[in-house]
N, C-alpha and C positions, 0 to 999 in steps of 0.2 A: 504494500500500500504506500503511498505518496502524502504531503500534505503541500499546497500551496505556498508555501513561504514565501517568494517571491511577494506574490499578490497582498498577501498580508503585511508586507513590509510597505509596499506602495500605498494599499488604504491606509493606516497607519499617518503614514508621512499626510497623503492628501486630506486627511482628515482634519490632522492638527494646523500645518504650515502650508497649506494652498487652498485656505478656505477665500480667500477676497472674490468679490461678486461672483461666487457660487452657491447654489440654492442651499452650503449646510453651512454660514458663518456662525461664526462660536457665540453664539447667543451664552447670555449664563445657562437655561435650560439645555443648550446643546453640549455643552461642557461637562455640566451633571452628567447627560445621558452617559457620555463619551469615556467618563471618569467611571461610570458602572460600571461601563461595558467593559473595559479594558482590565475593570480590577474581575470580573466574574471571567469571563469568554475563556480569558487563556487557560485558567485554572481548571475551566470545566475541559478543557480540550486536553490537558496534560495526563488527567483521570481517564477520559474515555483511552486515550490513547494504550493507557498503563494495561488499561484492561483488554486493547485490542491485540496488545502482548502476550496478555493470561489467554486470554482466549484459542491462541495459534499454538502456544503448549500444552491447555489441557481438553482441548475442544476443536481439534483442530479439522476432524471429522465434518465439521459441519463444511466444511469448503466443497467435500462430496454431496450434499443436500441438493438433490433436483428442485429446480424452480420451472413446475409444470403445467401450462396455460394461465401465466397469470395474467390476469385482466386488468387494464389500462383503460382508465375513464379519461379520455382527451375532449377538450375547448379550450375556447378563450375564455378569458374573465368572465364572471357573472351569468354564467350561462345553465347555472344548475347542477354543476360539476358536485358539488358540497353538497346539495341533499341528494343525491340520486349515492355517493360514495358511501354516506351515514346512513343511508335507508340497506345498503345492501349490505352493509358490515354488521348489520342486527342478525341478519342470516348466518349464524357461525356454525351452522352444520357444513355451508357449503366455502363459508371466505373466510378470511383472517387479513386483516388489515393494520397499520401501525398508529398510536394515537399518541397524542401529544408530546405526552411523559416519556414514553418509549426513545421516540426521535429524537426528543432535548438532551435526555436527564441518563436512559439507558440502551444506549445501541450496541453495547455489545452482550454478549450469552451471559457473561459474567454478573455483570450489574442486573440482566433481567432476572437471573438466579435468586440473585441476593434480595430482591423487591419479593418476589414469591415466598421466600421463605419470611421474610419480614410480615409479608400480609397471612402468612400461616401464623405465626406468633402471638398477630395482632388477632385476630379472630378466635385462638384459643385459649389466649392468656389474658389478655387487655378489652376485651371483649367490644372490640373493631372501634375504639378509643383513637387512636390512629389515622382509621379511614374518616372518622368521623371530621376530623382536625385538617385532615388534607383537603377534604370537600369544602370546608369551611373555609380553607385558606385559598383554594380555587377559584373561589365565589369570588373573594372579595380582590385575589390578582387579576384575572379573566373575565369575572362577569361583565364588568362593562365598557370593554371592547366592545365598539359598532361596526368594524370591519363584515366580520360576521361573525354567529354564534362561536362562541372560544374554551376550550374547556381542557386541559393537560389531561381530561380523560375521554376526549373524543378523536376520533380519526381523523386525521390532519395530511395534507400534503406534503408526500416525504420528498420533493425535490430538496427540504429544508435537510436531509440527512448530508447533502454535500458542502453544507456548513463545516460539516468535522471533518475537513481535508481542505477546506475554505476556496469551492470551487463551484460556488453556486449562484444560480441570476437572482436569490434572494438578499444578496450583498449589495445590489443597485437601490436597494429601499434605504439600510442602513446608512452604505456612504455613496450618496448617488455623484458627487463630484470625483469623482477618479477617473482621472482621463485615460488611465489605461488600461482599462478591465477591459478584459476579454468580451466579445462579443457574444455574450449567451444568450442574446434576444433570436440569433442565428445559427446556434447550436450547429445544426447540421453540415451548413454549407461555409460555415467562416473558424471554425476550429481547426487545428493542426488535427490527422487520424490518430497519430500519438495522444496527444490531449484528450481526444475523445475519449480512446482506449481506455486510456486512463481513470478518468470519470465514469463512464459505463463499469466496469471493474469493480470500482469501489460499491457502485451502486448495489452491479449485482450483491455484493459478499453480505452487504446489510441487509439484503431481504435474506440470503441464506440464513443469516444469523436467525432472522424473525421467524423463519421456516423451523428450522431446527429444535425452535422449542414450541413450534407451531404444527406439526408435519402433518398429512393428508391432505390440508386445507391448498384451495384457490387463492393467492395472494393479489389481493388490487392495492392498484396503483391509482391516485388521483392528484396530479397539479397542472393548470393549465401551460406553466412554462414547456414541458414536456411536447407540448406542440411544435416546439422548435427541435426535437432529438426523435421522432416518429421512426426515421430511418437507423438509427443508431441504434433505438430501443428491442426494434427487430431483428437487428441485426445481434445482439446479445442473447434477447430471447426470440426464437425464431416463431416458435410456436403461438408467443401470444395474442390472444383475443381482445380487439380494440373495440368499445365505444365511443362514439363521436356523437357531443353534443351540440348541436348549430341554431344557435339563436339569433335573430334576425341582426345584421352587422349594425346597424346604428341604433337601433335600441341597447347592443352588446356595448357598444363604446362610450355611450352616454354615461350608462352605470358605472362603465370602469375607468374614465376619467373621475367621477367624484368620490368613487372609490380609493384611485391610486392617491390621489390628494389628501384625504381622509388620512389612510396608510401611511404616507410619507410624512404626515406633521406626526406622527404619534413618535417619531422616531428622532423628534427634535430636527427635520429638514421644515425650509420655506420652498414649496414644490412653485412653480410659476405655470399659470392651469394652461396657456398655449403651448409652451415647452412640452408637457406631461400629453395633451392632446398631440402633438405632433409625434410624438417617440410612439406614444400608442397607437396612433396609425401605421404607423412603419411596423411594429412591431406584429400589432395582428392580422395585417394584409400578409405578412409573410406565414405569421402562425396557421390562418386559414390556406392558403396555399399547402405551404409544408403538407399538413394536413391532407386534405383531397384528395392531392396526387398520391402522397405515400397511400389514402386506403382507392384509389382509382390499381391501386398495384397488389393489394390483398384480395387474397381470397373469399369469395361470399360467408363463407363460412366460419371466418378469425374476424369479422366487423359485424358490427350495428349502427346504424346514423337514427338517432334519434332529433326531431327537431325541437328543443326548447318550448314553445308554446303546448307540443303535444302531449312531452311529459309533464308540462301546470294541470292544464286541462284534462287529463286521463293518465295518470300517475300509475293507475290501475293496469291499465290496456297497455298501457309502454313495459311495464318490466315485468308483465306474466310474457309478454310477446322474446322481452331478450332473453327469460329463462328455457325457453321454447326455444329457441334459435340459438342458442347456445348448448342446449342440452341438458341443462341443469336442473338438477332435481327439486321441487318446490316444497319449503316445509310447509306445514300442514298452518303455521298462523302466518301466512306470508302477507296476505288478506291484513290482517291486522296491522302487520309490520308497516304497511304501503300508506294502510287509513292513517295510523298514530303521529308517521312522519311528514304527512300533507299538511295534518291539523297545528304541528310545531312549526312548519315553515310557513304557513300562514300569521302565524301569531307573532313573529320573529322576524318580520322582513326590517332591514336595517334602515336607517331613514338618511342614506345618504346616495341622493341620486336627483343634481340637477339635472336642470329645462338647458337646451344646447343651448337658448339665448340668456339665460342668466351666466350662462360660460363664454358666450361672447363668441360663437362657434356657427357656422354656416351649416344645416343638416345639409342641404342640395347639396354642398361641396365634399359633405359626409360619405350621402348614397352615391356618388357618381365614382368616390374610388374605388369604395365595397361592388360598384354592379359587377365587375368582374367574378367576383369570388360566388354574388348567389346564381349568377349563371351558371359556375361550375357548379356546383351545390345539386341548383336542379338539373342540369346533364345527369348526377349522376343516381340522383334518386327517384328519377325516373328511368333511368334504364336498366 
């Protein structure tokens, strides 16, 4: 395994000594941020690390762990991606999925051990005293994110596991001034295939890891950056089964400009909303692209295109149809699983999502980039 150093050297420097008219000046609150960060990140990174040591001498087996159709929820931002991943991770006869706690706090075998046995102790001795104090203390870290629902015990997007090798497109939120980050909004086509390898690699080992104390189960995968690596992701795992969520492109941009905005002050950045509009057009004209073509190139049989509105409107009908076309066995409260998690995403919708004119933003000028992409979209779900 690798870790970025380089890169970490560079955010670093750009963080502290090339902040002047860039969207993260050392505000006092951005200095706080910067001062946590710097005193927790490294620390947590030198533990996982220690453990990714223990793990290759006493556990080293799990490197042989098959990772067999796992399943890959791909879109862009705001497209549904996050309830359609939670609604299918309730199903643990058939998935196993990685959430919060895992990604952050325990990605290797070792520390996942240790949290098990801990939550055996607590359940037998302290009589779940423990679990009680952690929920508690979740609440009040996580609850009130409005990004979206947030919780270090829900399933979350492991693109964030490339954090611990510090090779991830979730670094452009924290230090978005670093002029020389890697281009991962491009994954595919603007990375050296060393670099890739590389990153793919690591990825893989962390699902084995989650496998190995997970085994039987289907592993899904959900982050919409991953739209930028379709071809790379295939090419690691060959076999994997892709859903593709396509939600209409300028209602999808709307959301995830006031989103990414949103996202980026929590992190002590000043985002500048036409900058953040323009990188996100570039960005997911390429994402939808990438996308199409690489499932224009699968087999009927490893995809499902789902479109956004159909999964609001019939939440029901769309994922009895992908366990049906997937082959998967339905549990018996699937039905339930499908009702409970409509009725929380109804109640939960997050309240950040300007009008294009309070953003100061042309929609015509929106739809005429996007027509390319639902052209392609309907070429192919109609044929």
């Amino acid at each position: 395994m690798y870790y970025n150093f380089r890169l970490f050297g560079q955010t670093f420097y750009y963080a502290f000594f090339a902040t002047k008219e860039s969207a993260s000046p050392l505000t006092r609150r951005r200095i706080l941020f910067l001062l946590v960060f710097y005193s927790v990140w490294p620390l947590l990174t030198i533990i996982h690390w220690a453990c990714f040591g223990i793990d290759a001498v006493l556990f080293r087996a799990y490197k042989k762990q098959e990772v067999t159709e796992p399943l890959f929820i791909l879109s862009c931002p705001r497209s549904g991606s996050t309830f359609l991943h939670r609604l299918l991770a309730q199903d643990t006869s058939n998935f196993t999925t990685m959430k919060t706690w895992e990604i952050y706090l325990a990605p290797s075998i070792v520390q996942k051990k240790c949290i098990h046995i801990l939550r055996k102790i607590d359940q037998i001795l302290l009589k779940s005293c423990l679990k009680k104090a952690f929920i508690m203390f979740d609440t009040r870290l996580l609850g009130n994110i409005k990004i979206h629902p947030t919780s270090l015990l829900s399933p979350e997007e492991d693109e964030s596991l490339l954090l611990h090798v510090w090779d991830s497109y979730f670094i452009r939120f924290l230090f978005p001034n670093n002029r020389q980050m890697p281009d991962y909004r491009h994954f595919d086509t603007a990375l050296s295939d060393p670099h890739k390898a590389r990153s793919m690699m690591f990825y893989k080992r962390m699902v084995q890891k989650h496998l190995y104390m997970n085994p039987g189960k289907i592993y899904i995968s959900k982050s919409p950056s991953f739209c930028a690596k379709i071809e790379s992701i295939q090419h690691v795992f060959p076999d994997a089964k892709l859903i593709y969520l396509m939600r209409e492109p300028s209602d999808m941009l709307q959301s995830a400009i006031s989103w990414t905005v949103y996202a980026k002050k929590q992190f002590m950045t000043e985002p500048d909303t036409q900058h953040v509009y323009k990188e996100l057009l570039d960005t997911t004209v390429f994402w939808y692209q990438n996308s199409l073509r690489a499932l224009s190139l699968t087999m009927q049989t490893q995809k499902q295109l789902i479109h956004y509105d159909d999964l609001i409107s019939e939440p029901t009908k769309q994922v009895v149809s992908l366990y049906t076309h997937f082959g998967y066995a339905q549990p018996k409260n699937l039905a339930e699983i499908i009702t409970r998690n409509a009725l929380k995403a109804s109640q939960s919708k997050t309240p950040h999502t300007s009008s294009y004119k309070a953003l100061g933003i042309n929609r015509r000028v929106v739809r005429r980039s996007y027509a390319p992409i639902v052209k392609l979209y309907n070429s192919q779900t109609k044929g």
